[in-house]
N, CA, C and O of each residue as an XYZ file, in Angstrom:
388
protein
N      21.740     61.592    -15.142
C      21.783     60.773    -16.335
C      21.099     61.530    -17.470
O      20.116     62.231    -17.228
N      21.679     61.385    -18.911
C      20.795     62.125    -19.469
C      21.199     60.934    -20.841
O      22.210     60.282    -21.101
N      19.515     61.103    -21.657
C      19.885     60.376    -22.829
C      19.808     61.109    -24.054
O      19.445     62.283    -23.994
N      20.076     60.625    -25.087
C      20.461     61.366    -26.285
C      20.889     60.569    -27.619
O      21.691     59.641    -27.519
N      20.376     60.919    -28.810
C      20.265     60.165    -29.889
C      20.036     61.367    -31.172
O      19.170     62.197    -31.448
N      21.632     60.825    -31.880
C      22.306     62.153    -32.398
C      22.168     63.671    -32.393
O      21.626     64.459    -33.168
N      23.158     63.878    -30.725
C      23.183     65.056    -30.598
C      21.422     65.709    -29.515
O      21.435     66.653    -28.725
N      20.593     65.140    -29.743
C      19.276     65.548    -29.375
C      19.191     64.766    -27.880
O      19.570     63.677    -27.449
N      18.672     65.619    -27.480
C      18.542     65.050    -25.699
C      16.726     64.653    -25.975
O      15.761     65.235    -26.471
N      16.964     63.487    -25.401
C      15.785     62.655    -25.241
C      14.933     63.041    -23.460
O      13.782     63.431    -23.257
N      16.139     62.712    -22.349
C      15.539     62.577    -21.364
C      16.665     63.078    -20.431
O      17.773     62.968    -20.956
N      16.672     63.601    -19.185
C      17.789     64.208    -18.447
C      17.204     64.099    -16.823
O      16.196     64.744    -16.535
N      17.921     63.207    -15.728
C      17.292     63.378    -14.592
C      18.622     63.062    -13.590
O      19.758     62.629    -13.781
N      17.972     63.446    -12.607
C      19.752     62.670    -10.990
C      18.724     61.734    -10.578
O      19.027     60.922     -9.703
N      17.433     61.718    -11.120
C      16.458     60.862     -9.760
C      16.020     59.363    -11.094
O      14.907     58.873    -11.286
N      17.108     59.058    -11.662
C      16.689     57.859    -12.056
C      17.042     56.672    -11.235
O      18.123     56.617    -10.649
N      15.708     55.232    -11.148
C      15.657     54.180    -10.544
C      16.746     53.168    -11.615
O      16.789     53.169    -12.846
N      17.431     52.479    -10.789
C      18.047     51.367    -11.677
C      17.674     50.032    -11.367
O      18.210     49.420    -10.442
N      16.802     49.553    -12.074
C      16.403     48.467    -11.937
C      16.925     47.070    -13.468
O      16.677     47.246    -14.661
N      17.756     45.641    -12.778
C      18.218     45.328    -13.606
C      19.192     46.048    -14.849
O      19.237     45.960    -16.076
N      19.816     46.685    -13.956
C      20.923     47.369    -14.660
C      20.531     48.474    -16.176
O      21.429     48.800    -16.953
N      19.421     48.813    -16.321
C      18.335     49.840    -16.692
C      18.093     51.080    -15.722
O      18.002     51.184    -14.499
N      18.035     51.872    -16.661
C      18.021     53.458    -15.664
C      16.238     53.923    -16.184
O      15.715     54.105    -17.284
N      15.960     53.954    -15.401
C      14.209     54.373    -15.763
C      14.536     55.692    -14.924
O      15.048     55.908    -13.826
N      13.901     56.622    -16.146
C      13.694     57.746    -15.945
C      12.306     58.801    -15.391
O      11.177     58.576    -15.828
N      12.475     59.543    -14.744
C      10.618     59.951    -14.100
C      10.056     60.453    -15.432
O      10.786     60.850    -16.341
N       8.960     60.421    -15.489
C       8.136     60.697    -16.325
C       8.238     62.374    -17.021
O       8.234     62.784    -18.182
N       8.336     63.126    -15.544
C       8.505     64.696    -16.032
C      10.232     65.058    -16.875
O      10.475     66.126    -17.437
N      10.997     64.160    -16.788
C      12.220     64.065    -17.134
C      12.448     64.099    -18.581
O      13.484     64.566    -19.052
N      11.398     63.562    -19.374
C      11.487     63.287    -20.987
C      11.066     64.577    -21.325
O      10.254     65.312    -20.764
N      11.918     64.778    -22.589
C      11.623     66.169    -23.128
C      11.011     65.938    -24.835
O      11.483     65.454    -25.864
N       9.673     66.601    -24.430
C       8.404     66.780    -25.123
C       7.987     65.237    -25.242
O       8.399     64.567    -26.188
N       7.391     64.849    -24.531
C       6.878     63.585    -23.989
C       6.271     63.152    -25.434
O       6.609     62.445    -26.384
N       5.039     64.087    -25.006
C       4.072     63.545    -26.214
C       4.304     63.874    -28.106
O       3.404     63.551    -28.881
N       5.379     64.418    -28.526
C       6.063     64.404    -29.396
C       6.591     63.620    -30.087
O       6.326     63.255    -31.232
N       7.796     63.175    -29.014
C       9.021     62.421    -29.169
C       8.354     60.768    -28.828
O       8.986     59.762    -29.150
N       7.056     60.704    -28.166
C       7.386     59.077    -28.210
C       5.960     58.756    -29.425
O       5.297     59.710    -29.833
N       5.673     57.385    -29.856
C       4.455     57.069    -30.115
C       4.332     55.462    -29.888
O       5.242     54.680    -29.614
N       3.140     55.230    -30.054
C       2.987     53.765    -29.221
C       3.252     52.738    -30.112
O       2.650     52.641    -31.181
N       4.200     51.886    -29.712
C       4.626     50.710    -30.423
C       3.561     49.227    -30.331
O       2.846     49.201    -29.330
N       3.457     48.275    -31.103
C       2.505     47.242    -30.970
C       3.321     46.460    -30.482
O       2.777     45.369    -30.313
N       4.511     46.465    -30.122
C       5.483     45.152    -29.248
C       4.930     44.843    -27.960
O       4.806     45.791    -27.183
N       4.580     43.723    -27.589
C       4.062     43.484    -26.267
C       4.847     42.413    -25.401
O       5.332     41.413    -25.931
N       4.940     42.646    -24.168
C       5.715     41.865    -23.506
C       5.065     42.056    -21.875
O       4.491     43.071    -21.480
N       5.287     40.960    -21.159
C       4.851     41.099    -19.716
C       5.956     40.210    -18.918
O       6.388     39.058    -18.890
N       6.087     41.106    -18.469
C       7.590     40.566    -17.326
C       6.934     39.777    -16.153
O       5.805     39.991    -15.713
N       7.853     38.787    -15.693
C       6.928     37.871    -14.594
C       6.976     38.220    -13.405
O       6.335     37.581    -12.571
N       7.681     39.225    -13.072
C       8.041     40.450    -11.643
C       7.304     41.210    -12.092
O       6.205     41.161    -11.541
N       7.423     42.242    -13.213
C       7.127     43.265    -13.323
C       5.687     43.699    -14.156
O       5.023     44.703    -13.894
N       5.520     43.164    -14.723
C       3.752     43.700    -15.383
C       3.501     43.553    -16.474
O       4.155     42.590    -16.874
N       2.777     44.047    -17.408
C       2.742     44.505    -18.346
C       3.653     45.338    -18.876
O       3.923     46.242    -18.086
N       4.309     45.408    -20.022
C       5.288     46.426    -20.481
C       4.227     47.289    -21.647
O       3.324     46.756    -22.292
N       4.565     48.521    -21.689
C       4.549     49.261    -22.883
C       5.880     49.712    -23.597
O       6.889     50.161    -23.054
N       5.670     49.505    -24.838
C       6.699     50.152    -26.010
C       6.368     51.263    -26.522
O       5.275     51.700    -26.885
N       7.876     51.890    -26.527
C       7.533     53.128    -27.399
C       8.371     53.626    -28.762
O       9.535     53.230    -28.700
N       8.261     53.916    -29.222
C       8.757     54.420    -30.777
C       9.410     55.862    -30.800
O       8.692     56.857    -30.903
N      10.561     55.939    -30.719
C      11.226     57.322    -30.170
C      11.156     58.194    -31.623
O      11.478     57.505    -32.591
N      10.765     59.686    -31.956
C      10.257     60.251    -33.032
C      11.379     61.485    -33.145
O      11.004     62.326    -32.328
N      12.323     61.849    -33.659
C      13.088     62.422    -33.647
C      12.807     63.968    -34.248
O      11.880     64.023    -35.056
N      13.533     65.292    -33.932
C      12.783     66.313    -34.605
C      13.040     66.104    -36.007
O      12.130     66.366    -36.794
N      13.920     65.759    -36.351
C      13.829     65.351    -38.036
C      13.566     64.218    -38.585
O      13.999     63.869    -39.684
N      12.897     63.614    -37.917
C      11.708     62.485    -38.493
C      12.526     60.971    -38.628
O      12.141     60.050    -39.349
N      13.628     60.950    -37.840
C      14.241     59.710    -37.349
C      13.374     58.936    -36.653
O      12.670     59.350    -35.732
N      13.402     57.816    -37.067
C      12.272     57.294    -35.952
C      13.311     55.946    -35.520
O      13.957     55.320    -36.360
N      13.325     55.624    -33.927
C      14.040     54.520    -33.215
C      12.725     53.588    -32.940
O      12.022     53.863    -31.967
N      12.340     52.337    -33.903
C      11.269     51.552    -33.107
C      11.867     50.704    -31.854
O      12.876     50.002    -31.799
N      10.852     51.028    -30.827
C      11.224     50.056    -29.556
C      12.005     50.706    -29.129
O      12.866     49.975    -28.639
N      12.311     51.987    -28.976
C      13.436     52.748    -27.957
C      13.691     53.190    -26.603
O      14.726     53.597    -26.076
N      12.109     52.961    -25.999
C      12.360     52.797    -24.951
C      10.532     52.272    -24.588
O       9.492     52.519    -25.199
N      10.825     51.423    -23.253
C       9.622     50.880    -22.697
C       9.204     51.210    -21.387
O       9.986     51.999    -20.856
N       8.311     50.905    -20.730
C       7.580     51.325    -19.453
C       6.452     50.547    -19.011
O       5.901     49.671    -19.678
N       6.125     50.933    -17.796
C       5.756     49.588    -17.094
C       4.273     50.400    -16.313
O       4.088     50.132    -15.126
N       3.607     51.041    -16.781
C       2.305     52.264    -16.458
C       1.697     51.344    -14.966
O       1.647     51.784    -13.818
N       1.423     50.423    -15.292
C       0.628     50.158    -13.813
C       1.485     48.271    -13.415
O       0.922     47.178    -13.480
N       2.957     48.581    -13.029
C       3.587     47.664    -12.853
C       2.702     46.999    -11.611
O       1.840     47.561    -10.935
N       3.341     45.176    -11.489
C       2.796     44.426     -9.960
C       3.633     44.947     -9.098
O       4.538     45.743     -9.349
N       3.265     44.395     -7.832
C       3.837     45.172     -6.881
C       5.165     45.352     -6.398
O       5.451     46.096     -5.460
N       5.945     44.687     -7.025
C       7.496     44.284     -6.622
C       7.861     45.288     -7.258
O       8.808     45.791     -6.653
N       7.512     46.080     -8.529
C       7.597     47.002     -8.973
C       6.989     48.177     -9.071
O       7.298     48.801    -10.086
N       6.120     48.765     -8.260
C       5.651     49.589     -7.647
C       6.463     51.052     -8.076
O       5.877     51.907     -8.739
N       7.572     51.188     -7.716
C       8.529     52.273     -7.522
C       9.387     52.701     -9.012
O      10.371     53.428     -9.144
N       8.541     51.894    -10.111
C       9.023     52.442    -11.472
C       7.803     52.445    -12.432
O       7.796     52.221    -13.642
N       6.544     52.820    -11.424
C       5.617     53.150    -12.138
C       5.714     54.422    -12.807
O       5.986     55.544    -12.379
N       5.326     53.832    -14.376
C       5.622     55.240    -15.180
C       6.539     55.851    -15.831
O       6.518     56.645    -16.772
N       7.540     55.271    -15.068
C       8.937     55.430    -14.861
C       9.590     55.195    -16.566
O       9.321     54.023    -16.830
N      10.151     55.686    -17.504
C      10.674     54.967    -18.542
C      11.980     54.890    -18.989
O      12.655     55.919    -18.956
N      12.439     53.902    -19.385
C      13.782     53.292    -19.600
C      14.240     53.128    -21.226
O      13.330     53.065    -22.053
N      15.656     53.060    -21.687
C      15.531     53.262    -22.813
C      16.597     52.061    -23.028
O      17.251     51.520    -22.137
N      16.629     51.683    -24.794
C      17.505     50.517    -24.977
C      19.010     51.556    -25.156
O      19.198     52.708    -25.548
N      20.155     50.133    -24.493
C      21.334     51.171    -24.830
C      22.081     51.303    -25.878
O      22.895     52.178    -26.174
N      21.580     49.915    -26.679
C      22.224     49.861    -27.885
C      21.438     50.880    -28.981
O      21.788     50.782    -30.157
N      20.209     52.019    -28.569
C      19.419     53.015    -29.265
C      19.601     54.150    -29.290
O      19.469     54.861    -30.286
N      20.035     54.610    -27.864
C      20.525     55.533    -27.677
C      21.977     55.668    -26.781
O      22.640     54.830    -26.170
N      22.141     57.117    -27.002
C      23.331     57.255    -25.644
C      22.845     57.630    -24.657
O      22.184     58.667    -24.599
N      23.136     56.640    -23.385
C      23.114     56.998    -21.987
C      24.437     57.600    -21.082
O      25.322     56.793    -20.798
N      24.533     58.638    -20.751
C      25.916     59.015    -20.027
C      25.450     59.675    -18.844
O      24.318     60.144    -18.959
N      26.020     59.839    -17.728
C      26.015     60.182    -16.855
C      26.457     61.921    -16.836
O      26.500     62.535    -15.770
């Protein structure tokens, strides 16, 4: 799976989890992690899944996507297996296989 938002590859992996029809991607998978995301103030806590974090996708030419993709850093336990893990909206970016 790889994502991408005009032309620019965001994130690229075979080992993404699909949870609720969402592709969460491993952590080492995003390209220039600490660059490309910054922390959004949107807060949300899923009643399976945890606490959510938002992120603010930062483009190399200063596009910015708020809320483009979220993550779940120290999910409950039903979600365990997408710790860290981050997922992106599809109507933000392109997801293709």
């Amino acid at each position: 799976m790889k994502v991408t938002v005009d032309g620019t590859t965001i994130a690229q992996s075979d080992k993404t989890i699909v949870v609720e029809g969402n592709n969460y991607f491993p952590p080492d998978s995003i390209v220039d992690k600490d660059k490309i995301f910054t922390s959004s103030d949107t807060q949300y806590t899923c009643p399976w899944k945890g606490k959510c974090d938002f992120y603010n996708i930062v483009l190399p030419n200063g596009k910015e996507i708020p809320d483009g993709a979220w993550s779940y850093p120290e999910p409950k336990e039903a979600a365990k297996n997408i710790a860290g893990y981050i997922a992106f909206y599809k109507n933000k970016v392109t997801i293709a296989a």
